[in-house]
Each structure stands twice: as structure tokens, then as C-alpha cells.
C-alpha positions as CSV (number, residue, x, y, z in Angstrom):
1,X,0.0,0.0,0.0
2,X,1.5,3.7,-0.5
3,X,0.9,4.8,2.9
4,X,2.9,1.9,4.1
5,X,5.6,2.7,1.6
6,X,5.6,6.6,2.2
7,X,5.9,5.6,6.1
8,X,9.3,3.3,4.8
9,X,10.4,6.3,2.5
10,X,10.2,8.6,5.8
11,X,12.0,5.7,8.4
12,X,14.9,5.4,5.7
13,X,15.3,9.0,5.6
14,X,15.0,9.3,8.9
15,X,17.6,6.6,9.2
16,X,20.1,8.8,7.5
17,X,19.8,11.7,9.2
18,X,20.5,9.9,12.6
19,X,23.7,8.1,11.3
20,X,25.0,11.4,9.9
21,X,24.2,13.0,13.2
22,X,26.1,10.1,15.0
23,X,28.8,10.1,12.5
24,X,29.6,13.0,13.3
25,X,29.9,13.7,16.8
26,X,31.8,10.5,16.7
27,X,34.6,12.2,15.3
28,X,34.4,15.9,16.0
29,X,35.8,17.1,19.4
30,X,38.9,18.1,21.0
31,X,42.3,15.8,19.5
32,X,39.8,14.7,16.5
33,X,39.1,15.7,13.2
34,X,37.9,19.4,12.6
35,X,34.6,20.6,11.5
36,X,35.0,20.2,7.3
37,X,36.6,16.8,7.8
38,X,34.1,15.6,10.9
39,X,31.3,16.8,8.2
40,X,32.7,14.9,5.4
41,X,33.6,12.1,6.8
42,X,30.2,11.5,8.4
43,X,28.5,12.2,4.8
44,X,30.4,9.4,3.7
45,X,29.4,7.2,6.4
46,X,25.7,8.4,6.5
47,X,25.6,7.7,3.4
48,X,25.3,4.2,1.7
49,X,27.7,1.9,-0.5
50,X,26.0,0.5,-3.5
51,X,29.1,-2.0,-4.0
52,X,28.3,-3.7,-0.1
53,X,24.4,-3.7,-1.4
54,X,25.4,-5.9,-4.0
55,X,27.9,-8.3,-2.2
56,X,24.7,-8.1,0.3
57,X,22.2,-9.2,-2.4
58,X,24.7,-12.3,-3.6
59,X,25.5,-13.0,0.1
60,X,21.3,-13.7,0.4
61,X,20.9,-15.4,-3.1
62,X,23.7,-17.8,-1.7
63,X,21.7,-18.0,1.3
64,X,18.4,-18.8,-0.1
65,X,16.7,-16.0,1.9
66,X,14.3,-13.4,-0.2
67,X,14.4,-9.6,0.9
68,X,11.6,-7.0,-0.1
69,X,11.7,-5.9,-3.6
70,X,11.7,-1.8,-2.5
71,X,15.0,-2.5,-0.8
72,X,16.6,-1.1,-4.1
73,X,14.6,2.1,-3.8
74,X,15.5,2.3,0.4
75,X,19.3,2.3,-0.7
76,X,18.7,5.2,-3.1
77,X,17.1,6.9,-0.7
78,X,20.1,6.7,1.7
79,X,21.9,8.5,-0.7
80,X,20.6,12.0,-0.1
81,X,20.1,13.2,3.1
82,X,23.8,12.5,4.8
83,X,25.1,14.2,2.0
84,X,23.0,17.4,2.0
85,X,23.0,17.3,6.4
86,X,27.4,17.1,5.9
87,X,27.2,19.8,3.5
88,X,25.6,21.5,6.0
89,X,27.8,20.8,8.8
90,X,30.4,21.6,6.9
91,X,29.2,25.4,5.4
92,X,27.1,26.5,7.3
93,X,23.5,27.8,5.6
94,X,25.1,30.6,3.9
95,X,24.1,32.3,0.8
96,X,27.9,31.2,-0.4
97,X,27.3,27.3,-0.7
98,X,26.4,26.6,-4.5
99,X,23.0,24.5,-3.4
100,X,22.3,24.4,-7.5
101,X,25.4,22.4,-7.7
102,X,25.2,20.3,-4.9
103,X,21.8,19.4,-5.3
104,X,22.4,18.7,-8.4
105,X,25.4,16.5,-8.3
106,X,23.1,14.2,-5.3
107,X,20.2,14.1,-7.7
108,X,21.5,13.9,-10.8
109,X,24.9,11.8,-9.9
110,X,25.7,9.0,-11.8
111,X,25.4,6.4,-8.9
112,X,22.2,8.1,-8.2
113,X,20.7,8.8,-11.8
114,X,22.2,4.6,-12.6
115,X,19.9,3.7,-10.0
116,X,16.8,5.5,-10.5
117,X,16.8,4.3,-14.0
118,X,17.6,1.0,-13.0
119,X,14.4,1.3,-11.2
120,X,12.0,2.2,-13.6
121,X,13.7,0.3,-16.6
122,X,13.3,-2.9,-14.3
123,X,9.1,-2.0,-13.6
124,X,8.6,-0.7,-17.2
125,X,10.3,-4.1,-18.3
126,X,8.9,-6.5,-16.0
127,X,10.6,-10.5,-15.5
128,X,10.3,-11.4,-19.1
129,X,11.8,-7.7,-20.4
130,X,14.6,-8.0,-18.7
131,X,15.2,-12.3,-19.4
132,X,17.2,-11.9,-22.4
133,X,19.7,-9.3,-20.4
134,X,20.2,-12.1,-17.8
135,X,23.5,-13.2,-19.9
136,X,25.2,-10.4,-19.1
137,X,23.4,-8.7,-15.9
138,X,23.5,-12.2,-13.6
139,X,25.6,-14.4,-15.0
140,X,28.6,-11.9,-15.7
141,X,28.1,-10.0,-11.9
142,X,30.3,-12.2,-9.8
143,X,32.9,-11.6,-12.2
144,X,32.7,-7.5,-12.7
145,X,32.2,-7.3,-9.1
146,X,35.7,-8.7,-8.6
147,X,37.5,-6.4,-10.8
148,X,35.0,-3.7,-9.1
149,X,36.7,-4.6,-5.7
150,X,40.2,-4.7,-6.8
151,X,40.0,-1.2,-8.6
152,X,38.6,0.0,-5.2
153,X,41.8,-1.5,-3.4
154,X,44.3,0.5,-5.7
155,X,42.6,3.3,-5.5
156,X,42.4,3.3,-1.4
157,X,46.0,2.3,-1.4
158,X,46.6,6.2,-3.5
159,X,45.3,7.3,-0.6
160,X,46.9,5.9,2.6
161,X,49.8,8.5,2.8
162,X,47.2,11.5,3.5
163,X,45.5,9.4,5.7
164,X,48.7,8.8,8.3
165,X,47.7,11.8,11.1
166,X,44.6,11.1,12.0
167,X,45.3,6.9,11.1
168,X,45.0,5.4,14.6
169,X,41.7,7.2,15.5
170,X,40.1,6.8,12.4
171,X,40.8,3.5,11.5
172,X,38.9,2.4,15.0
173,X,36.4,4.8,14.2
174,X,36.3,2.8,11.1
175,X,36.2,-0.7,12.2
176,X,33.6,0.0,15.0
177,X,30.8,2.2,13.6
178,X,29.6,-0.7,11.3
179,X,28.7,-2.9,13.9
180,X,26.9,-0.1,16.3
181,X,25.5,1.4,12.6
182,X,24.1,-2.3,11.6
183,X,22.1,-2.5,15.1
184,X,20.4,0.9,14.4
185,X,19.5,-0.2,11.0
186,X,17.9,-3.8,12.0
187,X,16.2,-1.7,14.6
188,X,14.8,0.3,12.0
189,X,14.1,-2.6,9.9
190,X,12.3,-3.8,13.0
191,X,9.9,-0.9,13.3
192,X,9.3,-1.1,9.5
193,X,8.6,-4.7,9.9
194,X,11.2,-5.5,7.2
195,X,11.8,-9.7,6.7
196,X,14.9,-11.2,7.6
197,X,16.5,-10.6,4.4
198,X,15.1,-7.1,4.2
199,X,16.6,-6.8,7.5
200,X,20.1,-8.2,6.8
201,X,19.9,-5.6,4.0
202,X,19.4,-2.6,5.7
203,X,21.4,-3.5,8.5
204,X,24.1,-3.9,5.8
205,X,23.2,-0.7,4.7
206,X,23.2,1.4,7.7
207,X,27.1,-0.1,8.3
208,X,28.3,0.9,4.8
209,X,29.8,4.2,3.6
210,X,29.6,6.0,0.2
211,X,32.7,6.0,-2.3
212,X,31.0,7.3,-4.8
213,X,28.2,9.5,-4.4
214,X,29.3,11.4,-1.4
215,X,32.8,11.9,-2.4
216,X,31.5,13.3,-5.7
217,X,29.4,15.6,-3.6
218,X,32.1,16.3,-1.4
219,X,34.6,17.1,-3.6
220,X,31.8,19.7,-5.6
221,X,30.5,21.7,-2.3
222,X,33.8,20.9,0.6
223,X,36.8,21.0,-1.6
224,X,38.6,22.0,1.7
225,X,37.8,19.0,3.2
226,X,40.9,15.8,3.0
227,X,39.4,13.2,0.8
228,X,42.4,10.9,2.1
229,X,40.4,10.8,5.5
230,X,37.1,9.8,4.3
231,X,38.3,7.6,0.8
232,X,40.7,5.4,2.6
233,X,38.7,5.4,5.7
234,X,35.3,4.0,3.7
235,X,37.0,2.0,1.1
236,X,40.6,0.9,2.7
237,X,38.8,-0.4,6.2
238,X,35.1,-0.3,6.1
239,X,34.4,-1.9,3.2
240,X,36.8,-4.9,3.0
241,X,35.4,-5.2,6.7
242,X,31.6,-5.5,6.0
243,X,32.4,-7.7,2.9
244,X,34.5,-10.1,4.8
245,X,32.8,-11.0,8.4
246,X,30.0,-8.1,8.5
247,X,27.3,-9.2,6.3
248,X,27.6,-12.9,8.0
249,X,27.5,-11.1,11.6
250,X,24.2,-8.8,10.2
251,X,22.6,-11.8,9.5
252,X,23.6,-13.6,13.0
């Protein structure tokens, strides 16, 4: 029913305004990280990582365990609201922040626009649309998800010498806020009434961070902010992380 899906839409948003929120005073404070890097950073992690969404989605098909089809829409959703809220944190609301721009680059960003159209392409096209794209959609995944995860390795490892300073506090900042994000997303999947794989997914979620929607946005709005911090941070520890033992401990 659309009431039950606009009270979803408002719980996932919801969901990334609190992680931001969290994110953020996590890391901001006397000895941390300063204001445009605390806000950056916790865009990032308020954010969501459409690579760990897929790893998720094999990770249940292996499993034999179905998940709600609007999970695809929840993750897009995810998108938006940690990267406008760091922005924010970040600037300020002053007349000087180019809201056209940023607005545009979450909207209208590749990852973002991809998924939309994704999205409708999938319910104009329907099971038997989309059958004879199955050859190179599910067959050929496993495979370009591999090379997908060793480009993201090289490109972390361009990163580590910026990310030296802060290294120590960030990397256990990095390690532990999946685990404490993954808890406050299967509670929200609780109160949505999700199903265990829905669940898993949006627990999987809640623990990822964005590397490539938010550091777009970052880049466009904060360029004063040190993508070293938040890049090798996200990709370097999170990511390998939930990919490895998070998902499996989600689901536990």
C-alpha cells in the first residue's frame, strides 16, 4: 500500500539523518578531526555503498533467503540526506554554498541517476523484459564485481599517505561504527517490519559508507575537506570489513 511505503520512505530517511548526526559527533571534538573533515567524513558514512548492497544481495541469493523488492529504492534513498545534512555541517546555511550544484550532483549523480533508472527500466520491463539481459546482468556479476573490488583496493591504497595523522583514531572509528550502525539499522528494519532478508539488507546498509556519491558531492561543495580521511577510511577499512565477516554477523 502507498501509505505503508511513504511511512518506509520517511523511516529510511530518517535513518540517514541519525547516522550522519552520529557520524559526526563520533569524530568531532577536542584531538579529533575538525569541523569540514568531521562533516565529510560522516556524509560518507551516513551515506550508503552501493558496491556492499550488491555483495549483500549475492550473500542472500547464496543463502536462499528473499528480501523485499523496495530494498533497491531504500538504498537510493540513503543517498541524499547525509550528503546534504554534511554539507551543511560543513558550510554552514550561507548564501555562499552553490545549493544548484550540490543538489544537483546528489540528484542527478551517476550512482544516483544509474539507480533511478535501474528502477524504472526494471518495472517498465517487468521478469520477461529483462530475461534476455540475464546473460550479461547475472551471470557476468560475480565476475565484474571482482575487478570492481580490486580497482577500489588501488585506489584506497593512492590514498593511505594523506590518511597517516589522524590513522590510529580513524581506523577504530572505522572498524567500530559498522557494527553499532548495523544494530540501528535492523532496529529500523524492525519498526518497519522488514523480513529477515530485508533486514540483513538494511542493517548492511546502515554499516556501509559511500565512495562514490558522497565523495563526488564532497569534492563539488567541501573541496577544503581531506578526501584521504574519508576515501581510505570507507574503502581501505570499512568496506573490506563488512564484505568479509560483517554481512555474515548482520545476519547472526
Amino acid at each position: 500500500p502507498l501509505h505503508g511505503l511513504a511511512l518506509d520512505v520517511a523511516r529510511t530517511l530518517l535513518l540517514g539523518v541519525v547516522l550522519t548526526f552520529i557520524a559526526y559527533g563520533l569524530l568531532r571534538g577536542p584531538g579529533r578531526l575538525g569541523r569540514i573533515d568531521s562533516a565529510a567524513v560522516a556524509a560518507h558514512y551516513g551515506s550508503v555503498s552501493v558496491g556492499t548492497f550488491a555483495v549483500g544481495v549475492a550473500y542472500l541469493g547464496r543463502q536462499a533467503i528473499e528480501y523485499e523488492p523496495v530494498m533497491p529504492l531504500l538504498l537510493v534513498l540513503l543517498e541524499v540526506p547525509a550528503i546534504i545534512i554534511g554539507i551543511v555541517l560543513a558550510r554552514g546555511l550561507t548564501a555562499a554554498t552553490p545549493w544548484g550544484e550540490v543538489f544537483r550532483e546528489v540528484l542527478l549523480g551517476r550512482s544516483v541517476l544509474l539507480l533511478l533508472g535501474g528502477l524504472a527500466i526494471g518495472a517498465l520491463a517487468g521478469p520477461e523484459g529483462l530475461q534476455p539481459l540475464a546473460p550479461l546482468f547475472v551471470d557476468l556479476f560475480k565476475g565484474i564485481l571482482a575487478l570492481f573490488l580490486l580497482e577500489m583496493g588501488l585506489i584506497a591504497a593512492e590514498h593511505l599517505g594523506g590518511f597517516r595523522r589522524h590513522g590510529l583514531a580513524l581506523g577504530v572509528f572505522a572498524l567500530a561504527v559498522p557494527p553499532l550502525f548495523a544494530m540501528i539499522g535492523s532496529g529500523f528494519a524492525a519498526l518497519m517490519g522488514l523480513s529477515t532478508g530485508g533486514a540483513i539488507l538494511l542493517a548492511t546498509l546502515a554499516a556501509s559508507a559511500s565512495y562514490i556519491a558522497a565523495p563526488a558531492a564532497m569534492r563539488s561543495a567541501v573541496p577544503e575537506a581531506n578526501p584521504a580521511l574519508s576515501l581510505t577510511a570507507a574503502r581501505a577499512i570499512t568496506f573490506p570489513c563488512n564484505i568479509l565477516g560483517g554481512i555474515p554477523l548482520y545476519h547472526r
